[in-house]
Backbone as a chain_set.jsonl record, in Angstrom:
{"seq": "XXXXXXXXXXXXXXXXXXXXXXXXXXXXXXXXXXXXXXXXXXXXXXXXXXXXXXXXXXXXXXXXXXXXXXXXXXXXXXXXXXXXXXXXXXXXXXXXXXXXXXXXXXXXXXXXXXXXXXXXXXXXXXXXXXXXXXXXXXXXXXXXXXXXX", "coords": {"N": [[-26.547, -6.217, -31.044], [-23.715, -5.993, -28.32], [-23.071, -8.927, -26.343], [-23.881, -8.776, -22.853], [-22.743, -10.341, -20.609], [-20.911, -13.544, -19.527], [-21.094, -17.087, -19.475], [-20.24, -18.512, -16.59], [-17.748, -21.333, -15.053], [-16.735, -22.836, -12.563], [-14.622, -25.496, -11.614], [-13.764, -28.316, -10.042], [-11.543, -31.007, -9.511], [-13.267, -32.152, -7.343], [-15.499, -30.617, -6.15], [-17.737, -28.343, -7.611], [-17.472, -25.208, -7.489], [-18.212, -22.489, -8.733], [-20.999, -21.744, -11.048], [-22.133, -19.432, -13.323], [-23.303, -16.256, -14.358], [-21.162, -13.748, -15.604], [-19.571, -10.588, -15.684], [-16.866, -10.109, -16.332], [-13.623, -11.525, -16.04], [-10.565, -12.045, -14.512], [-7.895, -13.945, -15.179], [-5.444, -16.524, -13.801], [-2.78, -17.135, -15.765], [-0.301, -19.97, -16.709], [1.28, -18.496, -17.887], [1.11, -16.136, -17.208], [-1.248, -13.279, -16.333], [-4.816, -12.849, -17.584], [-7.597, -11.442, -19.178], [-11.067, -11.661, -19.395], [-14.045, -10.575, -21.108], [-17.194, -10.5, -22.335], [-18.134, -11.921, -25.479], [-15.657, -12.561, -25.921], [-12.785, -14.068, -27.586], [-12.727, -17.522, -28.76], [-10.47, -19.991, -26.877], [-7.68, -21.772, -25.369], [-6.067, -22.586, -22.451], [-3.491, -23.275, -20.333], [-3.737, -23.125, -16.683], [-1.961, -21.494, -14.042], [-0.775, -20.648, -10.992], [-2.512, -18.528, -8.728], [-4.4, -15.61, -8.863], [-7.687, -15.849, -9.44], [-10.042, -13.735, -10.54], [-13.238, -12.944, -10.312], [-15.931, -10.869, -11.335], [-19.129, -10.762, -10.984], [-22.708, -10.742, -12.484], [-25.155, -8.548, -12.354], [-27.94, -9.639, -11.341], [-31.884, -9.88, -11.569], [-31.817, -7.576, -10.357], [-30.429, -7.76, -8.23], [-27.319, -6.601, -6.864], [-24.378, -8.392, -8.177], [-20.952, -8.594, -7.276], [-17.52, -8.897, -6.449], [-15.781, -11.825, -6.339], [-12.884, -13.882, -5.433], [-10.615, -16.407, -6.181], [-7.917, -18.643, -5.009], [-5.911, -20.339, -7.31], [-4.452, -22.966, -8.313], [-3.453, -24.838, -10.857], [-4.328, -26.532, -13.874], [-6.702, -26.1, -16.067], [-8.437, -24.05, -18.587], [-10.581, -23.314, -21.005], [-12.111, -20.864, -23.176], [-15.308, -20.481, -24.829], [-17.866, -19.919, -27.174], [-18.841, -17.774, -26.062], [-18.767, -19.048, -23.28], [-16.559, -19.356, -20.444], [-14.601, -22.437, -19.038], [-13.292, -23.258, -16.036], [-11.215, -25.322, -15.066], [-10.268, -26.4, -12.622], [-6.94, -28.194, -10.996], [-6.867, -27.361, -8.223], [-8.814, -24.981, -6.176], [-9.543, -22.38, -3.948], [-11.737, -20.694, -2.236], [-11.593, -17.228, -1.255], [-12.173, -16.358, 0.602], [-12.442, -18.555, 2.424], [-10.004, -18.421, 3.024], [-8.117, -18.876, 5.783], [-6.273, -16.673, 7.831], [-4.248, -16.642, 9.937], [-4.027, -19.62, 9.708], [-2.601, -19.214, 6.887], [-0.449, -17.534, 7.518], [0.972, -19.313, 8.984], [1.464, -21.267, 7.407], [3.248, -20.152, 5.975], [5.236, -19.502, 7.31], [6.239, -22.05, 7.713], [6.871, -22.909, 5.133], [8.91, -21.097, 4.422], [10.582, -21.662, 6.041], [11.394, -24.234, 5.159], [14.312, -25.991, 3.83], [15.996, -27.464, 1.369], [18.366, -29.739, 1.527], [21.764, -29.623, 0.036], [22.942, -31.33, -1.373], [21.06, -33.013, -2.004], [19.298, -35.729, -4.32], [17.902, -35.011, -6.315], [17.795, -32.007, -6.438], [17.12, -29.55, -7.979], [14.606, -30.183, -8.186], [13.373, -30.495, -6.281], [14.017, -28.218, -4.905], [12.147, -26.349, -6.379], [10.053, -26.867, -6.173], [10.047, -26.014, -3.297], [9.856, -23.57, -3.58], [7.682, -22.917, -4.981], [5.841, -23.824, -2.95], [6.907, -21.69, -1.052], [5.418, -19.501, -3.012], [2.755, -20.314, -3.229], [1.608, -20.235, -0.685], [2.713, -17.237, 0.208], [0.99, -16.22, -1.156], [-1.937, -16.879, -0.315], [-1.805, -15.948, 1.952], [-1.912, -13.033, 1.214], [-4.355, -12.748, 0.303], [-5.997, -13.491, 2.139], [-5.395, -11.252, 3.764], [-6.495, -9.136, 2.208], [-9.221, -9.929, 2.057], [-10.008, -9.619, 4.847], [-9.557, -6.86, 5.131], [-11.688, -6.048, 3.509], [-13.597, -6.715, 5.017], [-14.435, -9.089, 4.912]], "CA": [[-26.093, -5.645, -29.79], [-23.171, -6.873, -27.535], [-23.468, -9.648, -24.848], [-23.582, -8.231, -21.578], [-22.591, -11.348, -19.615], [-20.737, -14.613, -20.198], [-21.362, -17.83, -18.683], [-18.528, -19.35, -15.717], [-17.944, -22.391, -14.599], [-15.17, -23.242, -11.83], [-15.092, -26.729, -11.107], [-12.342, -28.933, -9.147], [-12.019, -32.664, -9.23], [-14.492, -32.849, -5.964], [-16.922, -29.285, -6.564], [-18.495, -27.195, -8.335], [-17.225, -23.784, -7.047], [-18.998, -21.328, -9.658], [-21.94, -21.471, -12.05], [-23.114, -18.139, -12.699], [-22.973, -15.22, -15.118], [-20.281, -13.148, -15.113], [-19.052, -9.351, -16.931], [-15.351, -10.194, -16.104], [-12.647, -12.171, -15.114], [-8.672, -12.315, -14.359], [-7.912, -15.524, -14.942], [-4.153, -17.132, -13.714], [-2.568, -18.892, -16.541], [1.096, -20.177, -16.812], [2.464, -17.413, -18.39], [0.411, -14.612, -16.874], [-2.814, -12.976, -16.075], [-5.166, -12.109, -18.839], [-8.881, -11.305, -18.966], [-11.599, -11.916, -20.314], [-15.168, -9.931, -21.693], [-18.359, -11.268, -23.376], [-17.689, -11.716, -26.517], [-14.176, -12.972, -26.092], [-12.286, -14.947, -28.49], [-12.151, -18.772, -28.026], [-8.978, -19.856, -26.541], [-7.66, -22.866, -24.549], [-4.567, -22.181, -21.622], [-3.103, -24.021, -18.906], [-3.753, -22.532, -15.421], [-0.531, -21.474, -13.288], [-0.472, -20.491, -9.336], [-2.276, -17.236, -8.841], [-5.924, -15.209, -7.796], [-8.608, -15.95, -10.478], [-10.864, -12.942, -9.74], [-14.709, -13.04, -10.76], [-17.157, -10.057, -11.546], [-20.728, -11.491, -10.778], [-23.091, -9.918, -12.946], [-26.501, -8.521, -11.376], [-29.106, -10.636, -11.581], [-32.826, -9.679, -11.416], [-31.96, -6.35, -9.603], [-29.31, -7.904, -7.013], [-25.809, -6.959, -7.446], [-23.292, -9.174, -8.405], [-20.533, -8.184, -6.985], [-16.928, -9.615, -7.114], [-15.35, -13.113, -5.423], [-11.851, -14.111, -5.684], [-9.972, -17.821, -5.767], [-6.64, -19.509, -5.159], [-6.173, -21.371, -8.271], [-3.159, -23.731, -8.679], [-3.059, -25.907, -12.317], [-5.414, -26.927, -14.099], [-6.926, -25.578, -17.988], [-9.409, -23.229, -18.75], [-11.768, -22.788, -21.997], [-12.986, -19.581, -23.644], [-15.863, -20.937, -26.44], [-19.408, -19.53, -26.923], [-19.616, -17.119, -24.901], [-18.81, -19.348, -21.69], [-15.785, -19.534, -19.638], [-14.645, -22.878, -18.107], [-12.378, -23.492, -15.42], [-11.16, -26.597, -14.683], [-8.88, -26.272, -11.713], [-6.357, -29.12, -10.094], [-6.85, -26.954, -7.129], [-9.393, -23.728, -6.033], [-9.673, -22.189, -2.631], [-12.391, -19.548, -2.005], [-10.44, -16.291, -0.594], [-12.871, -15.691, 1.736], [-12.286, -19.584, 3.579], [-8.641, -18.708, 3.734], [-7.562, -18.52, 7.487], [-4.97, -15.41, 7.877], [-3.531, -17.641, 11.049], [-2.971, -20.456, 9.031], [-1.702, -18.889, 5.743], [1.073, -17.028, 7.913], [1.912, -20.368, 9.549], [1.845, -21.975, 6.155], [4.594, -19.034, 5.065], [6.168, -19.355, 8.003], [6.686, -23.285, 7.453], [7.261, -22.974, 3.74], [10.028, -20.403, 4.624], [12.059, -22.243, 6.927], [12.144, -25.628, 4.533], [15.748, -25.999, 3.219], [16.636, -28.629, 0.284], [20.394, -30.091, 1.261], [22.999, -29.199, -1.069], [23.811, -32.706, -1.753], [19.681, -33.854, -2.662], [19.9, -35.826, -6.16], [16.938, -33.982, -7.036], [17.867, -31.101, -6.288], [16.704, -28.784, -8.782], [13.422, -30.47, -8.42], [12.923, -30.316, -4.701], [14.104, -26.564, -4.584], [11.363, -25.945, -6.967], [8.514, -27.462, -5.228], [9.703, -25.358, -2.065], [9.513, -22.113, -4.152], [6.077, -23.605, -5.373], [5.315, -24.086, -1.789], [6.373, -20.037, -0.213], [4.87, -18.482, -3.523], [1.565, -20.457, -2.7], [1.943, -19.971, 0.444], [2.236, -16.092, 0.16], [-0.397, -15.973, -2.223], [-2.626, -17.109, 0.448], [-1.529, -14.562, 2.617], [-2.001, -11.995, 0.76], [-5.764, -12.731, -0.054], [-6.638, -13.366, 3.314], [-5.322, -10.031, 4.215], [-7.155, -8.485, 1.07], [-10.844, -10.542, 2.088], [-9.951, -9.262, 6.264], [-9.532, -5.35, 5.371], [-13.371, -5.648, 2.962], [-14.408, -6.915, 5.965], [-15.645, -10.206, 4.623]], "C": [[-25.146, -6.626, -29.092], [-23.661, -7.149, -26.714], [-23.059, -8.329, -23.929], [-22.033, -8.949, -20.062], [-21.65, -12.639, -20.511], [-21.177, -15.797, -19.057], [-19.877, -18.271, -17.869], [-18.916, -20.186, -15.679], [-16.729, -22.424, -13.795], [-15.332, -24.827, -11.203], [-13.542, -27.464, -10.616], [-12.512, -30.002, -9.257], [-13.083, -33.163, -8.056], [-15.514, -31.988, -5.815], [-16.938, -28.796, -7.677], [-18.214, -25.957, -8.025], [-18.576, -22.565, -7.705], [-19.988, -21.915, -11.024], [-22.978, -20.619, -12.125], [-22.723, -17.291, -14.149], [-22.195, -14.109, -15.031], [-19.848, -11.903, -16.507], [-17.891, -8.864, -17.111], [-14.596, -11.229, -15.488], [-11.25, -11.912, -15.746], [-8.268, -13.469, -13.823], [-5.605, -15.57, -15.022], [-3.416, -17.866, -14.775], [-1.055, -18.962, -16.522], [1.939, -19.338, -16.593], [1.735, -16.373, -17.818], [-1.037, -14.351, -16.48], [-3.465, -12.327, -17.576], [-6.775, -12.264, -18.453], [-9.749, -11.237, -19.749], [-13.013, -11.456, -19.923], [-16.176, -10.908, -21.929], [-17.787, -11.155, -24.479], [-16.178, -12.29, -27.218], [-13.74, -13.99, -27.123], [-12.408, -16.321, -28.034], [-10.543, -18.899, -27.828], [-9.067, -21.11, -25.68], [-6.262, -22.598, -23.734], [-4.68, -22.731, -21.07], [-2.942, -22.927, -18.178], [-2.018, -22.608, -15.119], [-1.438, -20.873, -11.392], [-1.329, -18.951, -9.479], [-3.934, -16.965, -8.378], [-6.748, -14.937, -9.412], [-9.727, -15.233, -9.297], [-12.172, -12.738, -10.911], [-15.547, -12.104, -10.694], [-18.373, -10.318, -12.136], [-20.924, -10.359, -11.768], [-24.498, -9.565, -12.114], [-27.493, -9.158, -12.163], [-30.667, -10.453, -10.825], [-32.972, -8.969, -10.227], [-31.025, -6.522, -8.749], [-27.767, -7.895, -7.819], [-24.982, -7.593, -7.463], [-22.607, -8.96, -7.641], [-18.943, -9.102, -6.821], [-16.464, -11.058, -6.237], [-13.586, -13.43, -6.406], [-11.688, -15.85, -5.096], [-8.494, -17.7, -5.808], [-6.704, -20.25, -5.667], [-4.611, -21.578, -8.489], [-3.184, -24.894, -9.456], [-4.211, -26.107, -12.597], [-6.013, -26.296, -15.857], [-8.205, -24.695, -18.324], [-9.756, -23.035, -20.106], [-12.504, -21.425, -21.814], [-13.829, -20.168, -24.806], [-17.33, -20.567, -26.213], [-19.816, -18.961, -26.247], [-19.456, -17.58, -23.371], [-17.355, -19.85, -21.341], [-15.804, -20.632, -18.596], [-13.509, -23.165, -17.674], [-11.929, -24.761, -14.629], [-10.018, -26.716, -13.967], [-8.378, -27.415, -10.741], [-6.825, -28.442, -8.434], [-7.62, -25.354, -6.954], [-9.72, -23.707, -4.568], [-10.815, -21.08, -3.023], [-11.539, -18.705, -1.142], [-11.037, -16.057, 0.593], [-13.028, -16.985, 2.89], [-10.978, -19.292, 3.999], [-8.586, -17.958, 5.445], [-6.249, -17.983, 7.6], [-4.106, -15.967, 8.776], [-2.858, -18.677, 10.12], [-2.225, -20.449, 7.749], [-0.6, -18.188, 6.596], [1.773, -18.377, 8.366], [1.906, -21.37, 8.58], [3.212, -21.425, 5.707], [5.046, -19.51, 6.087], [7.389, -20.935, 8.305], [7.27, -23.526, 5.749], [8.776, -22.29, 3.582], [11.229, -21.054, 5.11], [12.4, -23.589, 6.426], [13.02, -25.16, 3.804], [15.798, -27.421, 2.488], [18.357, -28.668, 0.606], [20.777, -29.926, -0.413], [23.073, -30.796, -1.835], [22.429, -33.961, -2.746], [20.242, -34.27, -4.033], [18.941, -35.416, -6.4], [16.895, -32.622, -6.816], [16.926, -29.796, -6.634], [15.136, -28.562, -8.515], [12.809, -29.953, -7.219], [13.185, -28.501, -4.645], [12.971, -25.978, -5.576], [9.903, -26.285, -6.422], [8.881, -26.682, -3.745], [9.564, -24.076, -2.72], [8.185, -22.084, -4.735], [5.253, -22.92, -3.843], [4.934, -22.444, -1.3], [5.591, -19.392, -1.323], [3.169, -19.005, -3.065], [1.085, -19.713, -1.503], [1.72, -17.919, 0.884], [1.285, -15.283, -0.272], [-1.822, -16.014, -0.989], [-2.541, -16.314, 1.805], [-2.395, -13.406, 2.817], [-3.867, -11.78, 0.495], [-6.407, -13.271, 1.118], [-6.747, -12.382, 4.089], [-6.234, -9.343, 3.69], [-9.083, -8.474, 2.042], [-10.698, -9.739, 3.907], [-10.67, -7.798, 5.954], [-10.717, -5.482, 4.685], [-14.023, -6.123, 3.947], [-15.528, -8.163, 6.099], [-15.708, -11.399, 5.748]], "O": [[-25.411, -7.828, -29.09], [-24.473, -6.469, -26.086], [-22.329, -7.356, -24.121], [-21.172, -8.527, -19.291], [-21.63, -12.742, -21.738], [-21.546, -15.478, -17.927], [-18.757, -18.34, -18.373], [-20.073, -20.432, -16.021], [-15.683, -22.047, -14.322], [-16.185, -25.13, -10.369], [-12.427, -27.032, -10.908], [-13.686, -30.353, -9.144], [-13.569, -34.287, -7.934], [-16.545, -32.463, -5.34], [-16.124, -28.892, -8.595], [-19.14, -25.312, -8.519], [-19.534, -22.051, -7.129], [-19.427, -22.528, -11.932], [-24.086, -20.63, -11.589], [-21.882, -17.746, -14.923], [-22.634, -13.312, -14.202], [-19.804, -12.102, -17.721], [-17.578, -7.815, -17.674], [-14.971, -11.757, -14.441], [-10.893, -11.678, -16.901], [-8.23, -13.927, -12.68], [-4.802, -15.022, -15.777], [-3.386, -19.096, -14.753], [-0.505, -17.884, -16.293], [2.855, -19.189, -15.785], [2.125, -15.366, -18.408], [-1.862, -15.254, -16.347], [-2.896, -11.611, -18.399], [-7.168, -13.052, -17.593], [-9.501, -10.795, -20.871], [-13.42, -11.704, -18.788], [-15.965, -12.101, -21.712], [-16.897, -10.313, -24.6], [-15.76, -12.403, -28.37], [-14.603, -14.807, -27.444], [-12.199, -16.452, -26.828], [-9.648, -18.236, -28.354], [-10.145, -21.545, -25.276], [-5.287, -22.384, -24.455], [-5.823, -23.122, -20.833], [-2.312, -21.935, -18.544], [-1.148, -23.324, -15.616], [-2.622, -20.884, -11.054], [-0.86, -18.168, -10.306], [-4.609, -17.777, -7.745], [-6.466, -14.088, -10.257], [-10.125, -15.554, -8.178], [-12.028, -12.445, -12.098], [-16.285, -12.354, -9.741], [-18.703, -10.199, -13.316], [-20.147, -9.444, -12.037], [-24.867, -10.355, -11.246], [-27.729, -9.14, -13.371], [-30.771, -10.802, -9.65], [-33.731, -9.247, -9.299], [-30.57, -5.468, -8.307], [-27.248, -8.566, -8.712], [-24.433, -7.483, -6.366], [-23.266, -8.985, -6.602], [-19.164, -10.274, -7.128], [-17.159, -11.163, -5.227], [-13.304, -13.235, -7.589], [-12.243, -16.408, -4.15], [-7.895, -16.858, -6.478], [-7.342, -21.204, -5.224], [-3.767, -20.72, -8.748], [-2.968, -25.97, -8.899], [-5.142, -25.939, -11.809], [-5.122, -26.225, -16.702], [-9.17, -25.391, -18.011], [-8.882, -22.295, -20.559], [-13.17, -20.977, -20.881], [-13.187, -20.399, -25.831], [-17.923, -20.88, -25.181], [-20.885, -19.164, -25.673], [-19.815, -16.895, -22.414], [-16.958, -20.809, -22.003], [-16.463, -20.504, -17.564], [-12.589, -23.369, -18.467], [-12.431, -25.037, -13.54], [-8.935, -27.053, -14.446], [-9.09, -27.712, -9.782], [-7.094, -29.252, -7.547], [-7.057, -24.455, -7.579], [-10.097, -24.711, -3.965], [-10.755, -20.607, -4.157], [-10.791, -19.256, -0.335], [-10.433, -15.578, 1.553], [-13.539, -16.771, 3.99], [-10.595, -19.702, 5.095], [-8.935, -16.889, 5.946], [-5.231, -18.667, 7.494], [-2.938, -15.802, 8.424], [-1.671, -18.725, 9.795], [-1.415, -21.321, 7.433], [0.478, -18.452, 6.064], [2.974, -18.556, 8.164], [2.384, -22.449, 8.931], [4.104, -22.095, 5.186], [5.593, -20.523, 5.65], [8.532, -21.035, 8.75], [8.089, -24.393, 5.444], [9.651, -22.747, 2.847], [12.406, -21.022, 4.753], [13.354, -24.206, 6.899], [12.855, -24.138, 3.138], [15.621, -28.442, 3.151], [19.264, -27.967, 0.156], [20.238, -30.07, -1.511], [23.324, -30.947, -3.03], [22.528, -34.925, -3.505], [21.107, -33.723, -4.717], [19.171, -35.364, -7.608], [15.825, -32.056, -7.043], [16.208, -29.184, -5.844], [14.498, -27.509, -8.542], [11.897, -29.128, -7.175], [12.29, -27.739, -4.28], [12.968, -24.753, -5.453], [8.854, -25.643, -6.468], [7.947, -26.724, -2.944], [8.862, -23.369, -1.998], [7.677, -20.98, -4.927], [4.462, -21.988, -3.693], [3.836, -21.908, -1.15], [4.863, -18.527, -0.833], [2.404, -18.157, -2.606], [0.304, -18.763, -1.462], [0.853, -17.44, 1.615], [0.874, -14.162, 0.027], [-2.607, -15.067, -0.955], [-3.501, -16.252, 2.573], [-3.111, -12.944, 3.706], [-4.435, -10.689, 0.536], [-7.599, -13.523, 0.943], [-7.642, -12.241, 4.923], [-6.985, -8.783, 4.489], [-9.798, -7.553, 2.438], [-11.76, -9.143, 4.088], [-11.815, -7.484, 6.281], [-11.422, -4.743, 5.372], [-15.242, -5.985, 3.84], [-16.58, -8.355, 6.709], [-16.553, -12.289, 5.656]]}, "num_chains": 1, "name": "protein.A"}
């Protein structure tokens, strides 16, 4: 018979976020979103910028139910059945502050890289880093507001 469940793990250089059983996730990686079952293949990816979303499983009659992060870099493992996430950076969606993610966008927006920077390239990429974060965090504070969390 198939698993039901796999094991998570979300961990950050300073927590522990998640250790729990889980019957889904949409995990952020580089190149895209992709998801992952019980049963799943092993696999090893580098994280990218984006909303690693978690479907708890129920546990001794209580429902699971789902939780979302802001995950920016970091590498993730599929092997045995357990899913781990090893993220440079994870927010819970439900700490973000809708006040200060607009006045994050609204500061991320109005930085300008001179024409003339010798890093140019580099610096205009770390501010497009900055508003997509930036909107990302937005957007999932709006999301976690309207469920009423």
């Amino acid at each position: 018979m198939a698993q039901k469940t796999f094991h998570c793990q979300l961990v950050t250089p300073t927590e522990k976020l998640v250790d729990g059983e889980m019957t889904y996730a949409s995990v952020p990686a580089w190149d895209g979103l992709f998801g992952v079952l019980p049963g799943r293949a092993p696999l090893l990816a580098r994280l990218g910028l984006g909303e690693l979303m978690l479907h708890h499983a129920n546990t001794n009659g209580i429902p699971g139910g789902d939780r979302s992060f802001l995950i920016d870099g970091g590498f993730v493992k599929m092997a045995d059945n357990g899913l781990t996430i090893l993220a440079e950076r994870a927010v819970a969606a439900e700490s973000i502050s809708l006040k200060d993610a607009e006045a994050e966008l609204a500061e991320a927006e109005a930085r300008r890289v001179p024409e003339d920077a010798p890093d140019l390239a580099a610096r205009q990429s770390a501010v497009r880093r900055d508003r997509e974060r930036a909107l990302l965090k937005v957007r999932m504070a709006r999301a976690v507001q309207g469920r009423g969390i």
